[in-house]
C-alpha positions as CSV (number, residue, x, y, z in Angstrom):
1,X,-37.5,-31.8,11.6
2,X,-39.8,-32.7,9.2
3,X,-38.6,-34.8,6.0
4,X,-38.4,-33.2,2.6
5,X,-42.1,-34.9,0.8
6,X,-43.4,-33.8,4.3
7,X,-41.8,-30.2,4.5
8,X,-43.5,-29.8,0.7
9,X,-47.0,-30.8,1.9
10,X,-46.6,-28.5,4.7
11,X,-45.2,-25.8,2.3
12,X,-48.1,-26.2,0.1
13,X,-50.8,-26.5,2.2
14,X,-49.5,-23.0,3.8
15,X,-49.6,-21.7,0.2
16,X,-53.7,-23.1,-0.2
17,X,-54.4,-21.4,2.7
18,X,-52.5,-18.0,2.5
19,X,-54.0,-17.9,-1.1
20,X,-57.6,-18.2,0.2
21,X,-57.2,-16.0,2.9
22,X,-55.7,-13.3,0.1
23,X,-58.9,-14.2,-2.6
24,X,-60.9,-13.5,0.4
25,X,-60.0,-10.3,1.4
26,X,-59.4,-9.4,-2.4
27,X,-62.6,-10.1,-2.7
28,X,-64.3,-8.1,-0.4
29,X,-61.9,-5.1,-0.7
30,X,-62.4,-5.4,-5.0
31,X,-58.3,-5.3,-5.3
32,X,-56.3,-8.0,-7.0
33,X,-52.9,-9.5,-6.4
34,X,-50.5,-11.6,-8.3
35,X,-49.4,-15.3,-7.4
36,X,-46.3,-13.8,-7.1
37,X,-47.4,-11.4,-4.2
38,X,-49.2,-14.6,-2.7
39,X,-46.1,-16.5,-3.4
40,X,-43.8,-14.3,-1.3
41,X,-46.1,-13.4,1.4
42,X,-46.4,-17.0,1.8
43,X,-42.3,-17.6,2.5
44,X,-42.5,-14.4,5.1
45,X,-45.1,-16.5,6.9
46,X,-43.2,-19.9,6.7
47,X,-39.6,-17.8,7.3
48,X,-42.2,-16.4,10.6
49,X,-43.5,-19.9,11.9
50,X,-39.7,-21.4,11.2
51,X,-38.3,-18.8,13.8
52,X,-41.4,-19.2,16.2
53,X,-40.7,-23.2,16.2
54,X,-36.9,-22.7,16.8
55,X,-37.8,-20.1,19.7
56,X,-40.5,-22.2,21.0
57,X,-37.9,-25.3,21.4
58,X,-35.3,-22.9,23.1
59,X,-37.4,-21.8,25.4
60,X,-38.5,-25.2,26.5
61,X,-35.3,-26.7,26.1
62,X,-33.6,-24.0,29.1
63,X,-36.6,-25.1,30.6
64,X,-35.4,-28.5,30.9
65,X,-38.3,-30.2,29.1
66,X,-38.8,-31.8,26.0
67,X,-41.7,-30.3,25.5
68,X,-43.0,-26.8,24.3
69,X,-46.3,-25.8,26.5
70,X,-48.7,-22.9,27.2
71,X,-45.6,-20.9,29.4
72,X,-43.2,-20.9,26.4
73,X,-45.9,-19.6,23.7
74,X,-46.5,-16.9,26.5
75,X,-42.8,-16.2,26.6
76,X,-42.4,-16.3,23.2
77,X,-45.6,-13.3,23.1
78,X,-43.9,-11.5,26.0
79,X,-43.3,-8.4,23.4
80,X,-46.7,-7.9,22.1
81,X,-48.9,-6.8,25.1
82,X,-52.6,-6.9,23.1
83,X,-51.4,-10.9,21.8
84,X,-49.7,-11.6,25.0
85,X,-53.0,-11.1,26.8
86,X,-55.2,-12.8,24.2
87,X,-52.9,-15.7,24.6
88,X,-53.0,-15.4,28.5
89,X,-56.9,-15.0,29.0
90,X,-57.3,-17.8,26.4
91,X,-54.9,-20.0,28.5
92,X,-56.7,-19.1,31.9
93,X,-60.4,-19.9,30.6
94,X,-58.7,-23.3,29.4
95,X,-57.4,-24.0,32.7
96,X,-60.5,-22.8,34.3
97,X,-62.4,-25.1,32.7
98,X,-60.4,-28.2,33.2
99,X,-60.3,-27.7,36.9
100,X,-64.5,-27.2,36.5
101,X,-64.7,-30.5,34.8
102,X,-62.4,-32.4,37.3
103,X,-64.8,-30.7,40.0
104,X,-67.6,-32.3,38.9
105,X,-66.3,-35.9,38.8
């Protein structure tokens, strides 16, 4: 896991980004919000991407492997149809394009 200094950068960097995504949309919708409201929608995303890593390394882990790929994340979407097949046409086309390129050599 990441060391504390590095878990903070990582924390606040989330926070620079959720913030600008929120003056954004703010913006073009002519609301406000506090730094508060930023604040804790910006712990219910790291609290999200925590669980997500700790699923991620189960799933690859009663895999046998060490390391999470494209069949855990599509596991790990299995629940959400639309995402799951976002993830999965994304994943073919990747795939698809690789084997093109190793074609051509």
């Amino acid at each position: 896991m990441a060391g504390e200094s590095e878990q903070e950068q990582l924390k606040a960097a989330l926070w620079f980004a959720v913030g600008k995504m929120v003056d954004e949309e703010t913006l073009r919708r002519n609301r406000n919000v506090t730094p508060q409201f930023i604040g804790a929608l910006t712990e219910m995303v790291w609290a999200q991407i925590e669980n997500v890593a700790l699923d991620l390394e189960s799933f690859s882990r009663h895999a046998g492997r060490t390391t999470v790929n494209t069949e855990d994340v599509l596991l790990l979407a299995r629940r959400n149809q639309d995402l799951h097949a976002i993830i999965k046409d994304f994943v073919d086309k990747q795939k698809a394009a690789k084997a093109k390129g190793k074609s051509k050599r």
